[in-house]
PDB file of N, CA, C and O in Angstrom:
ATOM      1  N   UNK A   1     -12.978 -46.183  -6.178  1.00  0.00           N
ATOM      2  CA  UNK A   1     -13.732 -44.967  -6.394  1.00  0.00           C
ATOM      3  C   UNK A   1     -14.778 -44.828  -5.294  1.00  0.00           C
ATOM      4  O   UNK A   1     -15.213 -45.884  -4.833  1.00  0.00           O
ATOM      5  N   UNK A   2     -15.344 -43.442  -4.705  1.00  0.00           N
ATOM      6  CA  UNK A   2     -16.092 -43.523  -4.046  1.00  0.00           C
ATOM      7  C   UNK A   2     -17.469 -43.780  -4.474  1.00  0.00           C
ATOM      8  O   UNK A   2     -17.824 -43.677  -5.649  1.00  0.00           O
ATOM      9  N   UNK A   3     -18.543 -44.247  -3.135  1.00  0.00           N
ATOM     10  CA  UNK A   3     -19.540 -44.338  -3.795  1.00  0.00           C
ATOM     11  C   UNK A   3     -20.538 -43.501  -3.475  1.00  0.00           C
ATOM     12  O   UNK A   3     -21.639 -43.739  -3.971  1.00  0.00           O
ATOM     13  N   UNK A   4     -20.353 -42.110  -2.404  1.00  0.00           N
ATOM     14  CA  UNK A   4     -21.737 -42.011  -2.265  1.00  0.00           C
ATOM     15  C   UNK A   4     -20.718 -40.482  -2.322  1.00  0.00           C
ATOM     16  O   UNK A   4     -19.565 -40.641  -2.721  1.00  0.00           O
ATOM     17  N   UNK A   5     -21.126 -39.151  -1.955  1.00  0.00           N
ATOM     18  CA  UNK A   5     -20.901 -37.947  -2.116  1.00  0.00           C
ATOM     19  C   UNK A   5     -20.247 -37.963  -0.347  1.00  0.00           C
ATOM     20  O   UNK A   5     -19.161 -37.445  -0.087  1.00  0.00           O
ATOM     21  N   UNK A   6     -21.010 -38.556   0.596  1.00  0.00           N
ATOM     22  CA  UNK A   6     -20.023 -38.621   1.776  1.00  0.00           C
ATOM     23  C   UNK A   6     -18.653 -38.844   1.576  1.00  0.00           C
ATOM     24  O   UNK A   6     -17.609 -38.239   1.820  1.00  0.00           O
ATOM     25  N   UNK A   7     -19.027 -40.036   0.987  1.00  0.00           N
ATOM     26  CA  UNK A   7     -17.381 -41.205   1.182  1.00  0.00           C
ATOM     27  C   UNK A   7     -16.277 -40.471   0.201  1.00  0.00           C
ATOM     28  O   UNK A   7     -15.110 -40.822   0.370  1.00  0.00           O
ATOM     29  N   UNK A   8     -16.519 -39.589  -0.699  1.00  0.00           N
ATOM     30  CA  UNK A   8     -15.636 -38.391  -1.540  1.00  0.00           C
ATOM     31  C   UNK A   8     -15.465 -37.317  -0.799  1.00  0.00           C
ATOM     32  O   UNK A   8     -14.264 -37.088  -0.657  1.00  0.00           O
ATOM     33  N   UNK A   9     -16.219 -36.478  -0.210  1.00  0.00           N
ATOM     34  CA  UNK A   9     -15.548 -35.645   0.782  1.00  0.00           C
ATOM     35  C   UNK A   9     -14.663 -36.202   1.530  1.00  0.00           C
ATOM     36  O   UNK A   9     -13.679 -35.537   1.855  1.00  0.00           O
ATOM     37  N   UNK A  10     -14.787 -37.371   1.916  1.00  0.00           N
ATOM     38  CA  UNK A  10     -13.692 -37.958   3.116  1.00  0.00           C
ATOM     39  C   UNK A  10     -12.898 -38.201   2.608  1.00  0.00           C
ATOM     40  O   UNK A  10     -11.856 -38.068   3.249  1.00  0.00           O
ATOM     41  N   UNK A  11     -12.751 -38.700   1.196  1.00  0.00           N
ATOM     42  CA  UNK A  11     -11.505 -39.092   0.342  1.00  0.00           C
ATOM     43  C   UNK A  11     -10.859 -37.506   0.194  1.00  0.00           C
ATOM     44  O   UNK A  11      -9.651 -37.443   0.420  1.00  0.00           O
ATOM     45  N   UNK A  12     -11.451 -36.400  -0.113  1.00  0.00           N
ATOM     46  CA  UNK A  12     -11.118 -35.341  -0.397  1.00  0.00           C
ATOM     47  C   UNK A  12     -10.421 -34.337   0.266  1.00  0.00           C
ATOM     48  O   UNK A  12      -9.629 -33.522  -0.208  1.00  0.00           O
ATOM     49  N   UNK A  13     -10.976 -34.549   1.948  1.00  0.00           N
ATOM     50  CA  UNK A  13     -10.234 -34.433   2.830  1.00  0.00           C
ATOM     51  C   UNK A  13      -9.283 -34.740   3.329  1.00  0.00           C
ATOM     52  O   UNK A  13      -8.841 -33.929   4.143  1.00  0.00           O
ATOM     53  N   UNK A  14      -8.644 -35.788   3.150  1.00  0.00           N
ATOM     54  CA  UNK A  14      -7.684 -36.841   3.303  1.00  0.00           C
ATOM     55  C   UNK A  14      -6.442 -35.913   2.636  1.00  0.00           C
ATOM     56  O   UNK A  14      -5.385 -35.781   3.254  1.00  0.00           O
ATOM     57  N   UNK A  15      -6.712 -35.139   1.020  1.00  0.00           N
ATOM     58  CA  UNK A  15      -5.699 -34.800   0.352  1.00  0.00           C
ATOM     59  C   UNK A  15      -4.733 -33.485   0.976  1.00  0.00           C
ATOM     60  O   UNK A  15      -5.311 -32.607   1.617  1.00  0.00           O
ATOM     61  N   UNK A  16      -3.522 -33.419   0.794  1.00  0.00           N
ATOM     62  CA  UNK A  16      -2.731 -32.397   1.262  1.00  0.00           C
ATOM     63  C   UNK A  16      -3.410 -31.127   0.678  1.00  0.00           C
ATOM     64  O   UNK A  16      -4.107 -31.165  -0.336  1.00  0.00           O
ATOM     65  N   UNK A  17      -3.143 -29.941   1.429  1.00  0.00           N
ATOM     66  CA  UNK A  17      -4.044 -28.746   1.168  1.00  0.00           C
ATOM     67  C   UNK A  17      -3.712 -28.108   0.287  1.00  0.00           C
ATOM     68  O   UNK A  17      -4.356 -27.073   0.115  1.00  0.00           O
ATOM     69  N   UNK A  18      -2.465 -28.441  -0.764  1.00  0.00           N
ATOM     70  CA  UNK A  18      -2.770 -27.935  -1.887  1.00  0.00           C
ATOM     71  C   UNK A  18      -3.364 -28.497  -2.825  1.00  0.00           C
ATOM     72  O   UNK A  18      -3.617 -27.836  -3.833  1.00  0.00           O
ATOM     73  N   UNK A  19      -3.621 -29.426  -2.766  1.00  0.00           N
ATOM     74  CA  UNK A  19      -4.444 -30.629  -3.575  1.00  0.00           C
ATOM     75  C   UNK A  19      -6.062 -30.063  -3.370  1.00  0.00           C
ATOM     76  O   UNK A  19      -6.847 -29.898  -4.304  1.00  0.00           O
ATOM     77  N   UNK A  20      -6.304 -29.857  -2.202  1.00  0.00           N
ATOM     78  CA  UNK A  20      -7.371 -29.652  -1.712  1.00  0.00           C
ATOM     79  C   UNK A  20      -7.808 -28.138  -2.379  1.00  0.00           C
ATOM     80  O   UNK A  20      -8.984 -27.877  -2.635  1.00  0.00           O
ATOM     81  N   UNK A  21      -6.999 -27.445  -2.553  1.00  0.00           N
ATOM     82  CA  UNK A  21      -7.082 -26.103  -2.376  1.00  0.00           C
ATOM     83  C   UNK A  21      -7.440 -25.954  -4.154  1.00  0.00           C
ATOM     84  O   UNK A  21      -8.365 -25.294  -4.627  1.00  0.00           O
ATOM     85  N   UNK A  22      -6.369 -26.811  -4.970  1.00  0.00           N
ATOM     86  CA  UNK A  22      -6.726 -26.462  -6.537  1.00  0.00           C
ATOM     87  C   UNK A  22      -8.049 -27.455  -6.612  1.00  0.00           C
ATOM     88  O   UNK A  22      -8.925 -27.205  -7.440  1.00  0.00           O
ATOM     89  N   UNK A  23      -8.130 -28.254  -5.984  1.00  0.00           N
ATOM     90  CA  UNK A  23     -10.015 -29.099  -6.572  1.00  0.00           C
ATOM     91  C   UNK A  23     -10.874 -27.832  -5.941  1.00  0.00           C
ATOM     92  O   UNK A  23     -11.831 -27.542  -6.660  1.00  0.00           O
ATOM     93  N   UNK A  24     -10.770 -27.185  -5.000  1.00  0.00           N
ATOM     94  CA  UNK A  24     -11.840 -26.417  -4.430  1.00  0.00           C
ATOM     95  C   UNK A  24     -11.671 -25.305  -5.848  1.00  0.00           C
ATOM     96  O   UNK A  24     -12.728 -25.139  -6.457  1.00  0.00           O
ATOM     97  N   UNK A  25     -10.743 -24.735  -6.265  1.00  0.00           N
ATOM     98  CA  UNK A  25     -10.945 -23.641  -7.015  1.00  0.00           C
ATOM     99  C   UNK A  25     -11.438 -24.181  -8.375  1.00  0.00           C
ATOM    100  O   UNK A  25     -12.184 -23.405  -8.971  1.00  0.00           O
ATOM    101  N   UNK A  26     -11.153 -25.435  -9.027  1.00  0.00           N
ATOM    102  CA  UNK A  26     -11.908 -26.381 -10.374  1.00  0.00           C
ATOM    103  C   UNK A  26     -13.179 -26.401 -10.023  1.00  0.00           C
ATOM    104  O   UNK A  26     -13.998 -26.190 -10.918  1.00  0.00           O
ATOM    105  N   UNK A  27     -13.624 -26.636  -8.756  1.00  0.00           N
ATOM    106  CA  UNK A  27     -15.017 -27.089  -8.384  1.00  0.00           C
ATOM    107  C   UNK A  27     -15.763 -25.411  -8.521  1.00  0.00           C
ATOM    108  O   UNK A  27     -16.622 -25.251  -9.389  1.00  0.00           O
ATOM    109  N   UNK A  28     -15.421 -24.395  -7.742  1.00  0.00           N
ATOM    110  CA  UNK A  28     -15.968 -23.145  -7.945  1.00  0.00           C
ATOM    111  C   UNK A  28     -16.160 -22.700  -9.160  1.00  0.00           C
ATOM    112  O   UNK A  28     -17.114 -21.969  -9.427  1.00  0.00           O
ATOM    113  N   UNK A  29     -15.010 -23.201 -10.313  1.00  0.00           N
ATOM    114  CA  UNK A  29     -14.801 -22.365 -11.632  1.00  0.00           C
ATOM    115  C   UNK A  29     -16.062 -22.848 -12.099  1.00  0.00           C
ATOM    116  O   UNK A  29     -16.867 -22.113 -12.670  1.00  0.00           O
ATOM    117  N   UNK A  30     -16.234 -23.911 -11.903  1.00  0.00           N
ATOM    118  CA  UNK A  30     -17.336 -24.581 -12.710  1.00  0.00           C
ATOM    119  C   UNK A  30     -18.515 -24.451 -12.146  1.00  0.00           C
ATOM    120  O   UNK A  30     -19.472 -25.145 -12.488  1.00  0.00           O
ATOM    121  N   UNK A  31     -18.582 -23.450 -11.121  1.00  0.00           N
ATOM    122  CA  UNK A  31     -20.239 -22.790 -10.889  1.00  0.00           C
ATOM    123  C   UNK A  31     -20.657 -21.476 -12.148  1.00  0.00           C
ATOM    124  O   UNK A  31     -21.644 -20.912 -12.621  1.00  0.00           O
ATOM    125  N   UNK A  32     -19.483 -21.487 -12.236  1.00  0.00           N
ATOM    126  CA  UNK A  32     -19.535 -19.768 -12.856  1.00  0.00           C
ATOM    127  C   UNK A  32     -19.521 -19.912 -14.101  1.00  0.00           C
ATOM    128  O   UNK A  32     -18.523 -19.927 -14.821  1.00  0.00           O
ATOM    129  N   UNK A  33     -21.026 -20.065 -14.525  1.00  0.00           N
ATOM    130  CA  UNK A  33     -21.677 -20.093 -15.540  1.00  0.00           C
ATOM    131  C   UNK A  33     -21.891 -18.981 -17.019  1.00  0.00           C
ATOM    132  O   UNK A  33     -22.297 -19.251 -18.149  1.00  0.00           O
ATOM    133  N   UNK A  34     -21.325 -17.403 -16.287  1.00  0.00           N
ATOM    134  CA  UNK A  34     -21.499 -16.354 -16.752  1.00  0.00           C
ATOM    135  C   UNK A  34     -20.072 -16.371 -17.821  1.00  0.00           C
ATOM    136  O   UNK A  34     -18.945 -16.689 -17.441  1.00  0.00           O
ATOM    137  N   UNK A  35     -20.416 -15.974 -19.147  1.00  0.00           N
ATOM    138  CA  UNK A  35     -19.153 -15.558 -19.645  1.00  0.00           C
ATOM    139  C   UNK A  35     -18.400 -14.113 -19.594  1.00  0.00           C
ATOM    140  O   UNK A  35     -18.873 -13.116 -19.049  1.00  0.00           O
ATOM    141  N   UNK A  36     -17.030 -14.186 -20.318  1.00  0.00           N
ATOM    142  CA  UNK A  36     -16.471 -13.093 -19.457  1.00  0.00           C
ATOM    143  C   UNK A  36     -17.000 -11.743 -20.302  1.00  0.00           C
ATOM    144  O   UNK A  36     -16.942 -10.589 -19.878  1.00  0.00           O
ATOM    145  N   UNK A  37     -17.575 -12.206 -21.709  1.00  0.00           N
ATOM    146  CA  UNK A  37     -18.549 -11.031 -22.284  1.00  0.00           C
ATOM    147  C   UNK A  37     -19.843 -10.521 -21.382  1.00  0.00           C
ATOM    148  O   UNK A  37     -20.335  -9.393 -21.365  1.00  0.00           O
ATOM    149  N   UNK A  38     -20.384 -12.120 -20.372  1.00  0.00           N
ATOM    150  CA  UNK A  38     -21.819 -11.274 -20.015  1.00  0.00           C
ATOM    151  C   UNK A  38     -21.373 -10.258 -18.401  1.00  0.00           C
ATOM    152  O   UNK A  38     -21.966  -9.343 -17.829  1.00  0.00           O
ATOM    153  N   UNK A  39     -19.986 -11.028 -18.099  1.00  0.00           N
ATOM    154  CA  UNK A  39     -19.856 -10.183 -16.726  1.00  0.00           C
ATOM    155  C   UNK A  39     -19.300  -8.824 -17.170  1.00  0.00           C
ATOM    156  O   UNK A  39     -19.616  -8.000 -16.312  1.00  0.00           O
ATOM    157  N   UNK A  40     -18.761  -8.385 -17.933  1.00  0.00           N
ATOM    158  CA  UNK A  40     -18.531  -7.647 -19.029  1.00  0.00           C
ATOM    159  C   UNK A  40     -19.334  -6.114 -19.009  1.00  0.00           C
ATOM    160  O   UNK A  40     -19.127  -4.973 -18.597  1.00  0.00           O
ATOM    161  N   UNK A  41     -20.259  -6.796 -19.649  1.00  0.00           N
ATOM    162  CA  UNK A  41     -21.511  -6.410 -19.714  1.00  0.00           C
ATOM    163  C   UNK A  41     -22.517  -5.365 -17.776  1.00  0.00           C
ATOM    164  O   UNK A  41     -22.773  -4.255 -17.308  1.00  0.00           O
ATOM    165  N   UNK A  42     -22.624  -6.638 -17.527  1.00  0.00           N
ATOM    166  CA  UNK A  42     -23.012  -6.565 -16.154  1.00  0.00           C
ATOM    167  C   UNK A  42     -22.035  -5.477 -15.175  1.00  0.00           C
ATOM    168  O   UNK A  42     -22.668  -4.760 -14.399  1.00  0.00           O
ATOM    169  N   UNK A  43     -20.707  -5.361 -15.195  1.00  0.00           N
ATOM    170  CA  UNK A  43     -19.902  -4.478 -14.984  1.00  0.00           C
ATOM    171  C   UNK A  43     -20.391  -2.917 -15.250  1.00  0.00           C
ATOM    172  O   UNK A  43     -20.265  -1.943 -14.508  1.00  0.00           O
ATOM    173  N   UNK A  44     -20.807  -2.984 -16.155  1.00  0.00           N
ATOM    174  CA  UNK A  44     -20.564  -1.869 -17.373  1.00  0.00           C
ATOM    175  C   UNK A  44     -22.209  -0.855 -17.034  1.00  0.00           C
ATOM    176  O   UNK A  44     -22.358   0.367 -17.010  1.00  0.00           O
ATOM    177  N   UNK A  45     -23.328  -2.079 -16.792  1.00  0.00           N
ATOM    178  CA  UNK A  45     -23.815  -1.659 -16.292  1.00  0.00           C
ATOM    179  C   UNK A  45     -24.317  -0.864 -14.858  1.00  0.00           C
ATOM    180  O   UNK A  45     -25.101   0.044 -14.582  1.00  0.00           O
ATOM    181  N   UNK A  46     -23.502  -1.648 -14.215  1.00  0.00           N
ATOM    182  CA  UNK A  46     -23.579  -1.215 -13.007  1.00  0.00           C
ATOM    183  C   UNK A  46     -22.392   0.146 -12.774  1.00  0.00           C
ATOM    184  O   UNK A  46     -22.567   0.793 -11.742  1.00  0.00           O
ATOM    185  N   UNK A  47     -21.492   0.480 -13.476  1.00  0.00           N
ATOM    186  CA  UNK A  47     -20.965   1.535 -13.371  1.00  0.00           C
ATOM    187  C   UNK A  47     -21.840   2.699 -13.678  1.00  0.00           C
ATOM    188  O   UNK A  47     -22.088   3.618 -12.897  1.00  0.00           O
ATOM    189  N   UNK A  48     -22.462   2.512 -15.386  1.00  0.00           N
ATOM    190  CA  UNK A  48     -23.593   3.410 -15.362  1.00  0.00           C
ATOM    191  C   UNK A  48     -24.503   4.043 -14.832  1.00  0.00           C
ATOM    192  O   UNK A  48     -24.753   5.236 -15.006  1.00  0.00           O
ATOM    193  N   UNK A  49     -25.233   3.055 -13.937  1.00  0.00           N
ATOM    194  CA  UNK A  49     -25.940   2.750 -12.753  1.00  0.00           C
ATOM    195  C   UNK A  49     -25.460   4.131 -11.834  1.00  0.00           C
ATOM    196  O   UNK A  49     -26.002   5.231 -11.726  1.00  0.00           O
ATOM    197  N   UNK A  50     -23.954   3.472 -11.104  1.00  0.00           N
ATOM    198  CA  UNK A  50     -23.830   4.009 -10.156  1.00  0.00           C
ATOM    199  C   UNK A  50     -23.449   5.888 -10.789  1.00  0.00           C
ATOM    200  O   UNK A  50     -23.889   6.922 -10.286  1.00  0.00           O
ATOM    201  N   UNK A  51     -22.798   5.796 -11.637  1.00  0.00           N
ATOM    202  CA  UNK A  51     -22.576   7.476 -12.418  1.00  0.00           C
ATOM    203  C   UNK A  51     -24.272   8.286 -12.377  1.00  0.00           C
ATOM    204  O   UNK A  51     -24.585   9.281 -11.725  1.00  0.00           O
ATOM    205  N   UNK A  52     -25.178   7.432 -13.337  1.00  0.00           N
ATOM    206  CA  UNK A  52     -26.570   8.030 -13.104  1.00  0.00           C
ATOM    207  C   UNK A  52     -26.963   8.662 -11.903  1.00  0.00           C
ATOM    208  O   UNK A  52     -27.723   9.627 -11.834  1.00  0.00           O
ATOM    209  N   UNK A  53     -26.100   7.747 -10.413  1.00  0.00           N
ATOM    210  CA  UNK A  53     -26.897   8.510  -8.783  1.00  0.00           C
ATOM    211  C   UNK A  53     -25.894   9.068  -9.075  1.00  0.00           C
ATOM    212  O   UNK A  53     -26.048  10.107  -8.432  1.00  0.00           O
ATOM    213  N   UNK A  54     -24.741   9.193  -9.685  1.00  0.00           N
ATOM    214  CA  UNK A  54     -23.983  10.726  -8.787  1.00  0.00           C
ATOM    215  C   UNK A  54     -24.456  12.272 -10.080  1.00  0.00           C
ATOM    216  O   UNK A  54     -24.411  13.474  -9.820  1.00  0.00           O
ATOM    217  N   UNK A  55     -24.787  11.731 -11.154  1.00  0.00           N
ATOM    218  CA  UNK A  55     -25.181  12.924 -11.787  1.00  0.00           C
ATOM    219  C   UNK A  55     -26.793  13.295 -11.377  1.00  0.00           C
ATOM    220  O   UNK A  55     -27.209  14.414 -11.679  1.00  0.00           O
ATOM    221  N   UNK A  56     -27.550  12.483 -10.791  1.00  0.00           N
ATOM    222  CA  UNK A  56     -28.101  13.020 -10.608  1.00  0.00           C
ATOM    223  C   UNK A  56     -28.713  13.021  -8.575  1.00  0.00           C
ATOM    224  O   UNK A  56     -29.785  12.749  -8.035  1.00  0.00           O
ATOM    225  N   UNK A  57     -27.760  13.338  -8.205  1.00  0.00           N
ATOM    226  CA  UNK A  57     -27.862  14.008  -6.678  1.00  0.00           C
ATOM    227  C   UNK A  57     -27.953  12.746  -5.907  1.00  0.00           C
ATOM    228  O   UNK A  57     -27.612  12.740  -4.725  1.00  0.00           O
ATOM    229  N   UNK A  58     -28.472  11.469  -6.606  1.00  0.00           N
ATOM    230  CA  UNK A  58     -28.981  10.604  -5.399  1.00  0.00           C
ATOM    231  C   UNK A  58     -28.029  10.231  -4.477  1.00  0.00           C
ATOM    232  O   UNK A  58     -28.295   9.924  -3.315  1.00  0.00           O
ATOM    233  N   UNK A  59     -26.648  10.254  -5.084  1.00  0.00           N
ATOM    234  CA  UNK A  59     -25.564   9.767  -4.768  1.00  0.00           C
ATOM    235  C   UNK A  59     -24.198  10.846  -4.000  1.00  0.00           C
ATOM    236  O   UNK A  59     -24.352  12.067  -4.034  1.00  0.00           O
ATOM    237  N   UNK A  60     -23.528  10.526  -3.657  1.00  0.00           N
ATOM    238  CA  UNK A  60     -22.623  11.995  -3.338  1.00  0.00           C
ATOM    239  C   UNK A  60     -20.979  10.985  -3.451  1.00  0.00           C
ATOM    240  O   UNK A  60     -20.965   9.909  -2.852  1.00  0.00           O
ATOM    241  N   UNK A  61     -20.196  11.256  -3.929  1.00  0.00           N
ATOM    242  CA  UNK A  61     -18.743  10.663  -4.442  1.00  0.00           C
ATOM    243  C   UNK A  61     -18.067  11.326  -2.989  1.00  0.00           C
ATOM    244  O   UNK A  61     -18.419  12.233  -2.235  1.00  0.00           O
ATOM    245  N   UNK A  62     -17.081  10.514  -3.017  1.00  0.00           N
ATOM    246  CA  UNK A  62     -16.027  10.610  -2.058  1.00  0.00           C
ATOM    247  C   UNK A  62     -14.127  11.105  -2.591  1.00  0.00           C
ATOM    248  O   UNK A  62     -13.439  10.331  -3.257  1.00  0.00           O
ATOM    249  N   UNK A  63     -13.812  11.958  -2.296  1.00  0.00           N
ATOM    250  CA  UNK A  63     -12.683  12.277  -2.985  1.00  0.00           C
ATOM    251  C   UNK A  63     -11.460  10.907  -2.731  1.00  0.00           C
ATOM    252  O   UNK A  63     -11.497  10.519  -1.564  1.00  0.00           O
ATOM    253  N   UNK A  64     -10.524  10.219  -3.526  1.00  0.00           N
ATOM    254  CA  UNK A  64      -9.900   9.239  -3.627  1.00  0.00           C
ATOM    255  C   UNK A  64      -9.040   9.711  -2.383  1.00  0.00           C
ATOM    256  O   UNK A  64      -9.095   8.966  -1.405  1.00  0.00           O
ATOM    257  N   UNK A  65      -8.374  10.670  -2.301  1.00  0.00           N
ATOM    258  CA  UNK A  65      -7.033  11.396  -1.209  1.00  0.00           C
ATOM    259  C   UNK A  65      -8.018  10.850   0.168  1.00  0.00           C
ATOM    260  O   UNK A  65      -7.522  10.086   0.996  1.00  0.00           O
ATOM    261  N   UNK A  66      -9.390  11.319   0.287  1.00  0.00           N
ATOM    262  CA  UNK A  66      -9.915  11.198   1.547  1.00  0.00           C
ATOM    263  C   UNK A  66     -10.328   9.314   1.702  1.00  0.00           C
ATOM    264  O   UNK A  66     -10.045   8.580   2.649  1.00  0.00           O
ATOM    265  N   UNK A  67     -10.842   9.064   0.809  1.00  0.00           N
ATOM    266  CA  UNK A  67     -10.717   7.665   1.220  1.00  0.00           C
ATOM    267  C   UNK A  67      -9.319   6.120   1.440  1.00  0.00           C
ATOM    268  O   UNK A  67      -9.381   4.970   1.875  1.00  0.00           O
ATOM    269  N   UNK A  68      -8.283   6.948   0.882  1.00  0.00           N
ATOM    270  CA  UNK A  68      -6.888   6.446   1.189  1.00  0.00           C
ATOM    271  C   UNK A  68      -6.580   7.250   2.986  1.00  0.00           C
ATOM    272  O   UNK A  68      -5.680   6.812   3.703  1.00  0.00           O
ATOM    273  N   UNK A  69      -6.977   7.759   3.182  1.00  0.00           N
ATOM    274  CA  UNK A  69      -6.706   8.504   4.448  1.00  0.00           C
ATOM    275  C   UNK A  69      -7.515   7.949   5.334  1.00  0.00           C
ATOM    276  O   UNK A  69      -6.981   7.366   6.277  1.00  0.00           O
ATOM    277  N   UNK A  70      -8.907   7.990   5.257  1.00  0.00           N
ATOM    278  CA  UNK A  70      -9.553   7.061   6.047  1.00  0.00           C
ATOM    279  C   UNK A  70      -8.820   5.834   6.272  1.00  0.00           C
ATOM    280  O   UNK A  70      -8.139   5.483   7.236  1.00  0.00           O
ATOM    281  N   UNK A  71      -9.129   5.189   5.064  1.00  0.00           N
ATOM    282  CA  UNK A  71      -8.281   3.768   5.021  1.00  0.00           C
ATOM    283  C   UNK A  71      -7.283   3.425   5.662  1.00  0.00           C
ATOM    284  O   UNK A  71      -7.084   2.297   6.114  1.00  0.00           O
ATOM    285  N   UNK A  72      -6.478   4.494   5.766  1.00  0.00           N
ATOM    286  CA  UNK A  72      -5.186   4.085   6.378  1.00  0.00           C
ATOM    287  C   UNK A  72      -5.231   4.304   8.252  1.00  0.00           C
ATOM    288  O   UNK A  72      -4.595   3.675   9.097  1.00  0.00           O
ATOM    289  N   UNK A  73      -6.339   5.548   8.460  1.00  0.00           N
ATOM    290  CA  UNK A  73      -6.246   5.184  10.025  1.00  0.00           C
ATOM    291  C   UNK A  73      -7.169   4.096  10.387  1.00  0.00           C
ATOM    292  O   UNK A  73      -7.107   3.736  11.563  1.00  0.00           O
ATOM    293  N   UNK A  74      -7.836   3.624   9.782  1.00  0.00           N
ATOM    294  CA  UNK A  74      -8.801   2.575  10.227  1.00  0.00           C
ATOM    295  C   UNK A  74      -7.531   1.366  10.179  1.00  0.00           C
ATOM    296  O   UNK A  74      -7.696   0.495  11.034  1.00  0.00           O
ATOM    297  N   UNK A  75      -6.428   1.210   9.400  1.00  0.00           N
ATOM    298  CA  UNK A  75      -5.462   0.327   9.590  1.00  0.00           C
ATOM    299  C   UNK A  75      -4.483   0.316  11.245  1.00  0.00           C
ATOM    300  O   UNK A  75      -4.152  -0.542  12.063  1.00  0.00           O
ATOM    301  N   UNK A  76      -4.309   1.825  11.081  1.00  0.00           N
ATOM    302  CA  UNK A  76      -3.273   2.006  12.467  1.00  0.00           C
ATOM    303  C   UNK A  76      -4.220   1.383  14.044  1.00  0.00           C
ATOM    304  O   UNK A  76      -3.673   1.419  15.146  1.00  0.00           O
TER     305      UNK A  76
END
């Protein structure tokens, strides 16, 4: 087993990159402290949020047709 947080990265590195790749995504999951009710939530607000600037002027919406069109010459 390793002993210090160095000598585990180096062990960690060592592993083939899909090995590597599912500990990196276990290791992230387990930052994310929020449940999927409070992101939920937080979502929900921030849609509100953003509806409030467009009903009331602060904001100005973009038609969907024109931003698929943009989108697509910024691709070519």
């Amino acid at each position: 087993m390793a002993e210090t947080a160095k000598d585990l990265e180096s062990e960690i590195l060592r592993l083939p990159a899909a090995a590597r790749a599912r500990l990196a995504e276990r290791l992230l999951a387990s930052l994310d402290t929020e449940t999927d009710a409070q992101i939920e939530e937080l979502w929900l607000a921030e849609a509100e949020r953003r509806l409030d600037e467009l009903e009331s002027a602060h904001a100005t919406g973009i038609a969907a047709d024109q931003v698929i069109k943009d989108a697509r010459s910024k691709l070519r």
